[in-house]
C-alpha positions in Angstrom: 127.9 33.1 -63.7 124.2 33.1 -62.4 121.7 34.5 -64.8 118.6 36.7 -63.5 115.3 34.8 -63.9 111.7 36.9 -64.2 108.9 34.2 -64.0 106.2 34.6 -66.2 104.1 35.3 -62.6 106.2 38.3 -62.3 106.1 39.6 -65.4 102.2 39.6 -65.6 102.0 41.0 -62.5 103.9 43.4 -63.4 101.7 44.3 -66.8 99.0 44.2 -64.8 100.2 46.9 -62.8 101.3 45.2 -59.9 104.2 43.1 -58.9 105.0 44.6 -55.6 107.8 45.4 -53.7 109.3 41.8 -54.6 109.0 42.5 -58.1 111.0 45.9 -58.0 114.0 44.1 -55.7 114.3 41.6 -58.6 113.9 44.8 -61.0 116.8 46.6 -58.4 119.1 43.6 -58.9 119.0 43.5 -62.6 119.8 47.2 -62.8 122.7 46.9 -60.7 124.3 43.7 -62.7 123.6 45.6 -65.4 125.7 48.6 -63.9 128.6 46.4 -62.8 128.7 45.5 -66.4 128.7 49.3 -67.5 131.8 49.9 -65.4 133.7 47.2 -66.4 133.4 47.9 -69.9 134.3 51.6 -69.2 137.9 50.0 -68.0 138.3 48.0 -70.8 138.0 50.6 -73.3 139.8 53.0 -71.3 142.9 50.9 -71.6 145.8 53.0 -73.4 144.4 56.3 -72.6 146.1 59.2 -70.2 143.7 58.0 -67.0 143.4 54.4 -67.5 145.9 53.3 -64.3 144.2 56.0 -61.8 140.5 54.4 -63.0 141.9 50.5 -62.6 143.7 51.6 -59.2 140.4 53.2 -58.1 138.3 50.1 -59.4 140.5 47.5 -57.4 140.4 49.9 -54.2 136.6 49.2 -54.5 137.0 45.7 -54.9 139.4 45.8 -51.9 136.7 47.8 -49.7 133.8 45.5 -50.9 135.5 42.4 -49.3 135.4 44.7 -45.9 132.8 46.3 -46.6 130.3 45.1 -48.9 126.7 46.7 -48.3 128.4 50.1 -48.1 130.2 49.8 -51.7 126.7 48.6 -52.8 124.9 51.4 -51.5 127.4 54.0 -52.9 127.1 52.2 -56.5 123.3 52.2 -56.6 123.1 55.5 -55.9 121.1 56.4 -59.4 124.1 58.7 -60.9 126.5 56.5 -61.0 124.5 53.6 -63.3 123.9 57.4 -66.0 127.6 58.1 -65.4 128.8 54.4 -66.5 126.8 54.9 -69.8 128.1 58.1 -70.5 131.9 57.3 -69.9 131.0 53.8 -72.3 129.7 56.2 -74.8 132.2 58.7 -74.7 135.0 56.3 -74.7 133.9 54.9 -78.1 134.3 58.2 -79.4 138.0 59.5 -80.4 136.9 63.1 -80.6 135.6 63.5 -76.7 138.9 62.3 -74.9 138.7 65.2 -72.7 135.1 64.7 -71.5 136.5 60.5 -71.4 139.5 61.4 -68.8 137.1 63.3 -67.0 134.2 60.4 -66.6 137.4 57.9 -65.6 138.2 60.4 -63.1 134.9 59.7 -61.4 135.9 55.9 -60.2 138.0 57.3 -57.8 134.9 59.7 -56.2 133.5 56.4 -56.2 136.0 54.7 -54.2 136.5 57.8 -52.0 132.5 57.8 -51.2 132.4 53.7 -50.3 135.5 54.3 -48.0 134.0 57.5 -46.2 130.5 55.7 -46.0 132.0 52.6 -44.2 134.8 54.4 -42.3 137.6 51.6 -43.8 141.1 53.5 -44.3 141.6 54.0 -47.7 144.0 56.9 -49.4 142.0 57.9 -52.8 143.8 60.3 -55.9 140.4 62.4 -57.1 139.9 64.3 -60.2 137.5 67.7 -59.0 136.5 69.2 -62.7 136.7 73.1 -61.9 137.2 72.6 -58.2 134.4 70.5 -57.4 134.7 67.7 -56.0 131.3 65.1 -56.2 131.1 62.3 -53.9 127.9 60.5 -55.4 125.5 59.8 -52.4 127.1 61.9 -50.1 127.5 65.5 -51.2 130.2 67.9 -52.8 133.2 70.1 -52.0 134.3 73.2 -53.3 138.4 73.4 -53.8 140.8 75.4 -55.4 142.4 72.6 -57.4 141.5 70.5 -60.1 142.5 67.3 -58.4 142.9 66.2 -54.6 143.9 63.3 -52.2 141.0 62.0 -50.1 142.4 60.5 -46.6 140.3 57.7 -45.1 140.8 56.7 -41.4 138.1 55.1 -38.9 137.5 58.6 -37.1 136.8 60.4 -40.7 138.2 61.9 -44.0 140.6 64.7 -45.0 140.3 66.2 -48.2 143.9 67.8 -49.4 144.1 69.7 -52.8 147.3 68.0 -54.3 150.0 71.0 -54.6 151.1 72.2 -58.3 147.6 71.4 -59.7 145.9 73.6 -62.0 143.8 76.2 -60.2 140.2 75.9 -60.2 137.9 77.9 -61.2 135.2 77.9 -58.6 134.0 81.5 -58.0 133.1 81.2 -54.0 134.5 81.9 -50.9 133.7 78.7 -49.7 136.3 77.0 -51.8 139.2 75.2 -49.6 142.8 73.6 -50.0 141.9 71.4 -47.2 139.0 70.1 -45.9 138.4 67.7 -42.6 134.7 66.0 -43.7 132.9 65.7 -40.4 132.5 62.3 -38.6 128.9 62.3 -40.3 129.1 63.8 -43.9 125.9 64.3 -43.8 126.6 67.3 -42.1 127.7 70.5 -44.0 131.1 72.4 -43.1 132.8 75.0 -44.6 134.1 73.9 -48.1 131.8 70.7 -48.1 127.7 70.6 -48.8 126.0 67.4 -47.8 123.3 66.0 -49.5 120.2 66.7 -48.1 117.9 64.1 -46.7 113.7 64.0 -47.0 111.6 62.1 -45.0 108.4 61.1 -44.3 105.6 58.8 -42.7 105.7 56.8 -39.3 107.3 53.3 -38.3 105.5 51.4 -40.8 105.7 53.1 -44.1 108.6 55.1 -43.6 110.0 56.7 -46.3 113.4 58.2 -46.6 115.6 60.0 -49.4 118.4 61.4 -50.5 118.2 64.8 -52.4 120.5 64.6 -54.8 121.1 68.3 -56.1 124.6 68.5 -57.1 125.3 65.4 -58.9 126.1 66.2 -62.4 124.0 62.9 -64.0 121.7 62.9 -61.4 118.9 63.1 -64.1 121.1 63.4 -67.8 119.4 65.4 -70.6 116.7 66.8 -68.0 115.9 70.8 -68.3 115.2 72.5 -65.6 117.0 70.4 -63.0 116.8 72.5 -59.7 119.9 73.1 -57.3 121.7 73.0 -55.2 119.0 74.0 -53.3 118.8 77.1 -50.7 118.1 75.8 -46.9 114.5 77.6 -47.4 114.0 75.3 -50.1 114.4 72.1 -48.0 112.8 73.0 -45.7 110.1 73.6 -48.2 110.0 70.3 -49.3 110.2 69.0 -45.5 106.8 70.9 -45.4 105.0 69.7 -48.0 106.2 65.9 -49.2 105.3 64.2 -45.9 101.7 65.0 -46.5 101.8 63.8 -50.0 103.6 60.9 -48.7 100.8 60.0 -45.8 98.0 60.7 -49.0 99.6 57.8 -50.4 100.1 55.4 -47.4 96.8 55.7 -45.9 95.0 55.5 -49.3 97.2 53.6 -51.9 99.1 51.4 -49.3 100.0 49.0 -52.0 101.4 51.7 -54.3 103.7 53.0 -51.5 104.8 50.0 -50.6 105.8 50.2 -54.5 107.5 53.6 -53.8 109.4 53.0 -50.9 110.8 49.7 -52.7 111.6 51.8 -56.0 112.7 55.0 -54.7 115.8 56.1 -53.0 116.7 59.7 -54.4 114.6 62.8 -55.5 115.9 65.0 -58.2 114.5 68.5 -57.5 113.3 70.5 -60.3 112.5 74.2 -61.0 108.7 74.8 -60.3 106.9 75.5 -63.7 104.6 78.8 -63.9 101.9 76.5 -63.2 101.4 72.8 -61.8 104.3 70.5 -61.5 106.8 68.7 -63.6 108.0 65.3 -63.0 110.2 62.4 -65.1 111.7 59.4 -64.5 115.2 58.6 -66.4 116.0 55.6 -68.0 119.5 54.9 -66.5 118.7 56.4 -63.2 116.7 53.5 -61.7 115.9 54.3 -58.0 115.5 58.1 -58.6 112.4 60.4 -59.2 112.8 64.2 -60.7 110.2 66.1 -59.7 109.0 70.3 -59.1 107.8 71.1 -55.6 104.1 69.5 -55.3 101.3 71.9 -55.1 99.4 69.7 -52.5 99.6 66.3 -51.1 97.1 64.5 -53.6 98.9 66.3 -56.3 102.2 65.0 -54.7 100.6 61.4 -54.2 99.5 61.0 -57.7 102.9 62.1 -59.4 104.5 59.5 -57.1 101.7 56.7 -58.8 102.5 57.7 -61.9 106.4 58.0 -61.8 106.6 54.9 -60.4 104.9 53.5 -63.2 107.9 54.2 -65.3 110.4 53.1 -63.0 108.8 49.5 -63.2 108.5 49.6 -66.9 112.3 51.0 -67.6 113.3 48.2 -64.4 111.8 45.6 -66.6 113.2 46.5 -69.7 116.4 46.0 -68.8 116.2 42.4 -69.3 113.2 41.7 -71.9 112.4 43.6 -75.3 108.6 44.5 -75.6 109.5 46.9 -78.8 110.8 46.6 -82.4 113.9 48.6 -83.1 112.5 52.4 -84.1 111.2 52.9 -87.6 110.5 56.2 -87.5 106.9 56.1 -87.1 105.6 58.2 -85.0 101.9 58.0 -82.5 99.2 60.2 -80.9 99.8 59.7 -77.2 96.2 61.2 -75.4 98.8 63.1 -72.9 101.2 64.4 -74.9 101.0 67.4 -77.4 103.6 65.4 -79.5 104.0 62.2 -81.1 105.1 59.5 -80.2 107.6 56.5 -81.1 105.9 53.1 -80.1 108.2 53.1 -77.4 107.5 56.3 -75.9 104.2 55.5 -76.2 104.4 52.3 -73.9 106.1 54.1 -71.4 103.4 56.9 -71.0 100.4 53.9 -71.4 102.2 52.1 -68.7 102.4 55.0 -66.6 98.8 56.2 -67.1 98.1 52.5 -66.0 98.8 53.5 -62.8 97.2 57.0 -62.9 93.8 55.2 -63.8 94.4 53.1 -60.4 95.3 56.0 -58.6 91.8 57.6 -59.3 90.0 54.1 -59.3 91.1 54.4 -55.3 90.6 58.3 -55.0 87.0 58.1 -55.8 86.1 56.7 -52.5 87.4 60.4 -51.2 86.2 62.6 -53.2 83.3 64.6 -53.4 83.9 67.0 -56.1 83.3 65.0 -59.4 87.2 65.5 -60.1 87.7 61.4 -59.5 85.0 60.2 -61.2 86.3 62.5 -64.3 89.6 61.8 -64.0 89.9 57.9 -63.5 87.4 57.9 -66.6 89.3 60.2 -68.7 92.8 58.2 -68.3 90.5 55.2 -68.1 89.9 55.7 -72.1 92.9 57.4 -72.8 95.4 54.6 -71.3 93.0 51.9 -73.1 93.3 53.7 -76.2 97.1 54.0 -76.4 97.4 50.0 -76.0 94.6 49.7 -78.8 97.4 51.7 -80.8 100.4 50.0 -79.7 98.5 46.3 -80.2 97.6 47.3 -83.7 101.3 48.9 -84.4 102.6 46.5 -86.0 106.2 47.6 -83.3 105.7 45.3 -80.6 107.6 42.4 -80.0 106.0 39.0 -78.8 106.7 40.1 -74.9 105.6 43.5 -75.8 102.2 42.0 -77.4 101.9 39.9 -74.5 102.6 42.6 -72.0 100.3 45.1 -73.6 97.4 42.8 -73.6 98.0 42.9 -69.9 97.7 46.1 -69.5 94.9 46.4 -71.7 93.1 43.1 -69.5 93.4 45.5 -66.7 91.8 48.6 -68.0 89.1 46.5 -69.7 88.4 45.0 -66.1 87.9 48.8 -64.8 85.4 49.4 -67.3 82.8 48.0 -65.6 82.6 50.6 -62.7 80.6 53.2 -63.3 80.8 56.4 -63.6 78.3 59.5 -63.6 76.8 60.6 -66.6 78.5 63.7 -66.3 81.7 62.9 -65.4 82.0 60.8 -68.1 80.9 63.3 -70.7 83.4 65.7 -69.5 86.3 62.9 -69.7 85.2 62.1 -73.4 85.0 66.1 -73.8 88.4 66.5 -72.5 90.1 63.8 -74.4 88.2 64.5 -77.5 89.3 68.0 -77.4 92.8 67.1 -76.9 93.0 65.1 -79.7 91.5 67.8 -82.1 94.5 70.2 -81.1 96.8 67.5 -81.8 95.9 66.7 -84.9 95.9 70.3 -85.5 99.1 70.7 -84.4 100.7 67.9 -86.0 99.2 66.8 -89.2 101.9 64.8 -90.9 104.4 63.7 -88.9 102.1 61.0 -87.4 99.8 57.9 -87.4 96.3 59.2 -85.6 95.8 55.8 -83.9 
């Protein structure tokens, strides 16, 4: 069995707050291994229970379809859900008192299958378990039925969704709901009864970028409030209008970090739009996926993209190297959040701000305002402080030390550019303040850093 190696290049290119599109493939790959692993270890726990035959039958039909068929079963199994759904049925099948929500996560290797034999048109006849009448097709979309389970049909010109007769009747309250379903030659196209995902793009021939809205799957983004969908058709086309110019922001200005973007990102998660600004994550088992609220202009849109990207490198790389001790409970002022912090909470949000201060670095050659100049100091100091804190933790590991420093290497570099007098004092201003109410906030449950 071949082992994934990350050179020592890579990984300080990586702290650095770099590493490239070549560095996120390698970062891809390890992910996936890592979620080939996940689903075989969901089989062999599931062995004895009510829905262990249908998931190994399912399993070997995707075996069977990736000898024919191989970069389609691929793409279906990176799709970002499916790596949050193999850790939640690995979970849940440790635990004697959730068999039903078990039964239900084995249920979802034969959507699996069904979705790799519809994407590369290979015949295939798949039994599918549709939880309250809806049927999830990860990268594809979802149909509504009026039974809990359902036979998918495979031939070269298409699929046929047929609800299997006797089952127990769904509960899906809409008139859209079907016994039988004919998915169109593309199913990326809706029909009655079945609701493709939709689709985003932006930029021309040579930074193209292209994703899959993914607003049905339920762990698209696990443990996420406000998740947003599906969405109405006024709300795609929202997004149509305003992502490509946040998209082009970051092309013509940041080319490197889209490069970064385009090689990290394949889905968006919508969220609900907060009273004011915008909300954005990254999840830790959904590599390849960014959740985000509509942006409220392009630069807005371009930055978030900077920074979330940030966390899909760090998340990428710590699937194969520990930078942090175990959690002791101790807890850290992090200079952008209002609460504290475990150490490795604390990386993540240093790591990200890593690439916020780059983001601004570049955006000052735009601007005119004074907003640059304040902003790329303020996370400037902010980002450098967090690694002061996590190098003098005590919680780092030797690759975590070592990784830090980078990032701290980096930040030091940047303070040599100056800045305006007055940008600068409003930066200090702003963090200063910040910290106050934290402290105020929170005056025991913490180390002040």
């Amino acid at each position: 069995m071949r082992s994934h190696q990350l050179s020592r290049e890579t990984f300080s290119a990586i702290a650095a707050g770099g590493g490239g599109p070549t560095a996120i493939s390698l970062l891809s790959d390890i992910s996936y291994s890592k979620l080939l692993l996940l689903v075989t270890g969901v089989l062999r726990r599931a062995t004895g229970r009510p829905g262990a035959l249908d998931a190994e039958r399912a399993f070997e039909q995707l075996a069977s379809l990736h000898d024919k068929a191989p970069d389609e079963v691929e793409a279906t199994l990176r799709h970002p859900s499916v790596r949050a759904w193999a850790r939640h049925a690995a979970r849940t099948l440790t635990r004697p008192s959730s068999a039903r929500d078990a039964d239900a996560d084995l249920g979802r290797l034969g959507a699996l299958a069904a979705a790799a034999a519809i994407r590369a048109g290979v015949p295939a006849t798949v039994e599918v378990a549709a939880p309250a009448g809806v049927l999830v097709l990860p990268s594809l979309g979802r149909a509504l039925l009026r039974r809990d389970r359902a036979v998918i049909d495979v031939s070269g010109d298409g699929a046929e969704i047929r609800c299997l007769p006797g089952g127990a009747p769904a509960r899906v309250a809409d008139d859209a709901a079907v016994d039988r379903l004919t998915l169109p030659a593309d199913p990326r196209h809706d029909v009655p009864g079945w609701r493709a995902l939709p689709r985003l793009s932006a930029g021309g021939a040579s930074r193209r970028i292209e994703l899959i809205v993914d607003d049905t799957d339920p762990y698209r983004m696990p443990a996420m409030p406000d998740l947003a969908g599906p969405l109405t058709d006024r709300q795609v086309r929202e997004w149509q209008e305003v992502f490509p110019a946040g998209w082009e922001h970051l092309a013509r200005h940041h080319p490197d970090t889209a490069d970064e973007v385009r090689a990290a990102l394949r889905v968006l998660t919508p969220l609900r739009s907060p009273e004011h600004g915008q909300v954005s994550a990254t999840g830790r088992d959904t590599f390849g996926s960014i959740a985000m609220s509509v942006p409220t202009d392009p630069r807005s849109c371009a930055e978030t993209l900077a920074h979330e990207v940030g966390h899909a490198k760090l998340t990428g790389l710590l699937d194969i190297v520990r930078l942090v001790l175990p959690d002791d409970g101790t807890r850290y002022y992090a200079p952008w959040r209002d609460d504290p912090r475990p150490a490795s909470g604390l990386l993540q949000g240093v790591y990200a701000y890593l690439g916020v201060t780059g983001f601004w670095r570049r955006e000052r050659s735009l601007d005119t305002t004074g907003t640059a100049d304040r902003e790329f100091a303020r996370w400037r100091a902010a980002a450098r402080a967090g690694a002061e804190t996590l190098l003098n933790s005590g919680r780092l590991t030797a690759a975590g030390e070592e990784f830090v420093s980078g990032v701290r290497a980096t930040l030091l570099g940047w303070e040599r550019d100056e800045v305006p007098a007055r940008a600068m004092a409003r930066a200090a201003d702003e963090n200063q303040r910040h910290h106050d109410a934290w402290k105020r906030r929170n005056t025991t449950t913490a180390a002040s850093g």
